[in-house]
N, C-alpha and C positions, 0 to 999 in steps of 0.2 A: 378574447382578442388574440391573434396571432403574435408570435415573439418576435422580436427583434433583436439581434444578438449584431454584437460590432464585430468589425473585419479583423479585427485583430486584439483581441483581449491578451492574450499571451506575449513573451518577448521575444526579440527579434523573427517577428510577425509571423509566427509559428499561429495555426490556425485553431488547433486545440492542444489537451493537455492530459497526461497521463502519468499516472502515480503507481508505483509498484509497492505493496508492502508484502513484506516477509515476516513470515508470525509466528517466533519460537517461543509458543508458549502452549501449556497442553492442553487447556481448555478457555472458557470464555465467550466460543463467537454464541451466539445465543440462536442460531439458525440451524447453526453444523450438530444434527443428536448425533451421537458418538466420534465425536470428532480424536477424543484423545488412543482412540483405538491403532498399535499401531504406533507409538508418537516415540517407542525406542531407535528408532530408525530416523530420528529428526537430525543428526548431528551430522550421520553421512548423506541425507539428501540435502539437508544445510547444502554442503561443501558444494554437491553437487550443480547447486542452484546458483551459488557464488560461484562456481567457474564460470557457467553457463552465461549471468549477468559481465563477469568481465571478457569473456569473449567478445560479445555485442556492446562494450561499454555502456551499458544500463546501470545507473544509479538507482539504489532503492532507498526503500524505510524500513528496516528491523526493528522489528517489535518483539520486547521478554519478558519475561513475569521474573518473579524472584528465584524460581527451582534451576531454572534454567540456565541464570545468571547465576545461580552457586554450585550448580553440578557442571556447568561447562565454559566458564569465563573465556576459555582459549578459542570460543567459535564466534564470541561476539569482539574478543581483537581482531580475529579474522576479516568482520566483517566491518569495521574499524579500520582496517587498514586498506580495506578495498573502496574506502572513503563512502560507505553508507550512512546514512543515520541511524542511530542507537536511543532508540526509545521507548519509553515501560509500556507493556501492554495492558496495565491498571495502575489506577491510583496512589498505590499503599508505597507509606512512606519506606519500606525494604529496599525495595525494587527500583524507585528513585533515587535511594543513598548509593546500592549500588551502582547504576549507572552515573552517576557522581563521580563514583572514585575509579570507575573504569576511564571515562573521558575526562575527568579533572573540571567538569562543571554539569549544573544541574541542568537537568533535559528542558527545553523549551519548550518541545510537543511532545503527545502520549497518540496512540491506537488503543482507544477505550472500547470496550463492551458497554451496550446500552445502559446496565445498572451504576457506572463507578460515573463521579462526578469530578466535573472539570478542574477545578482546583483552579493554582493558580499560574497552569501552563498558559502561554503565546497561542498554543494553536493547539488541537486536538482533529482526528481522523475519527468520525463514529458513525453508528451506524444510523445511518437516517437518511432522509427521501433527499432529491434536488440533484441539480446535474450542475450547479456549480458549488463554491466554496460560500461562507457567509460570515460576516466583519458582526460578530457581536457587539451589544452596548457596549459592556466593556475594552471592547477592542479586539477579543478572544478570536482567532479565524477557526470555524469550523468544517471541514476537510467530508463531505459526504461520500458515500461507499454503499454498494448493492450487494444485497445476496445474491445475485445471479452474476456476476461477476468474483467470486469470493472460489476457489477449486473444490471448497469442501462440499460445496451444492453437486459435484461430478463427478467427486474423486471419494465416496465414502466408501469405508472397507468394505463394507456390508450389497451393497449392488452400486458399484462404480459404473459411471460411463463413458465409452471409447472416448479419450483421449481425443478425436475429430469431433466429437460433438461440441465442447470446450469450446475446440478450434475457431469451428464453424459460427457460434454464438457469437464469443466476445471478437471475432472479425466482423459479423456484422455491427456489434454494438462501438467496435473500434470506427467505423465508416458513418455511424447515427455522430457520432460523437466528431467527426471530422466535419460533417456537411454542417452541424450546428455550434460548432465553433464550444464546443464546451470540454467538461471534464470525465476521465475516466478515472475510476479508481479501483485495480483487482488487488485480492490478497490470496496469497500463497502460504502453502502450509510447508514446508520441508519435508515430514514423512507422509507426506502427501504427492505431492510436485514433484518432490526433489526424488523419486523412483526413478528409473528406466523406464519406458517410453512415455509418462509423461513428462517428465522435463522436458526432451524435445518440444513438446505440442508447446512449453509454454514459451522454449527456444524460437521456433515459428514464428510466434503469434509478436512476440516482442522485434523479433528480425522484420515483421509488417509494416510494425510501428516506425520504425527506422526508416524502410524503404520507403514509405509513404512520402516525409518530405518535411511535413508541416506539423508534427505533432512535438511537440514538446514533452520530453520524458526526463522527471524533475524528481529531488527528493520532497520528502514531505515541508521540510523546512526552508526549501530554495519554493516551494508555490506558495507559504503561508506571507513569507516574507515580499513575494510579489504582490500579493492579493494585499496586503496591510497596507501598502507604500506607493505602487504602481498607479498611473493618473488614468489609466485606460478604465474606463465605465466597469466598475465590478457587478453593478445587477444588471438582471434582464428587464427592459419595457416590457412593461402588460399594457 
């Protein structure tokens, strides 16, 4: 049966929704083979990807593992003070205590790889099917996300693709995602992205999002917290 999607899920009647995460951590995504290739170069395309976001005033979701939270605390105040979200990109109680003591409370949501279990965050980002968010029994919101959306699918050392093709894709997937009123959700890698000439593309792509009009670009924790609480119909009619 055809879907039916309401005119305005999102707030201040923004027609869809779009989530940025940023993923300083050196492995994990379970799609990307050799993703950590390459990953000593994450701390200067970091930067570069945080200027790039507060140019555009784009809030994100950062996501760390535990190396990365002890070998460079100074690029997650960075992005701490660029008022993103700071959240583990696994489970392990390390990685949680630090981001504890970097922000002074335990993280509400994680950016999990498909093996680590939800614990007992608010809300989690994983990788799994569906174009919107979904209010677990226990109340848990879980935050879906595509590998074809994801840079590491584009951007691998080993045969990367032009930067336009990127482009090209997640514009059309940003315009599927506007006509049906649902969610987007890309992730970035830093020493991926955050190069020279792809950071522009992802520049671009997020400048679209903007000028469009109606899309809502949210941290992870400002959409877990609408989807939980918001009276606007959270599922799709089948």
């Amino acid at each position: 049966m055809e879907q039916s999607y309401p005119t305005e899920r999102w707030p201040a009647g923004h027609r869809a929704a779009l989530l940025v995460v940023v993923r300083m951590a050196a492995s994990g995504d379970a799609n990307a083979t050799g993703l950590s290739r390459g990953f000593d170069y994450a701390a200067t395309g970091l930067q570069h990807l945080l200027r790039a976001l507060a140019d555009l005033g784009v809030p994100a979701t950062t996501a760390w593992d535990e190396g990365t939270l002890t070998t460079s605390p100074q690029l997650a105040r960075l992005a701490l003070e660029d008022g993103h979200d700071i959240v583990p990109a696994d489970s392990a109680a390390p990685t949680i205590n630090l981001i504890a003591q970097l922000t002074g409370s335990a993280p509400s949501g994680a950016a999990l790889p498909e093996s680590d279990e939800a614990g007992d965050f608010a809300w989690v980002i994983a990788e799994r099917g569906g174009d919107l968010p979904m209010t677990e029994a226990a109340g848990m919101v879980t935050i879906p996300s595509s590998p074809f959306w994801n840079d590491a699918a584009w951007f691998a050392p080993d045969h990367p693709a032009p930067p336009s093709a990127l482009l090209e894709t997640w514009s059309q997937g940003l315009q599927s995602v506007r006509t049906n009123g649902t969610l987007m959700t890309v992730f970035l890698h830093p020493h991926l992205s955050g190069r020279p000439g792809f950071v522009e593309a992802i520049a671009r792509f997020l400048d679209e999002a903007i000028g469009a009009g109606d899309v809502w670009i949210a941290r992870g924790s400002d959409l877990a917290e609408w989807w939980s609480s918001s009276r606007v119909p959270r599922t799709v009619d089948q």
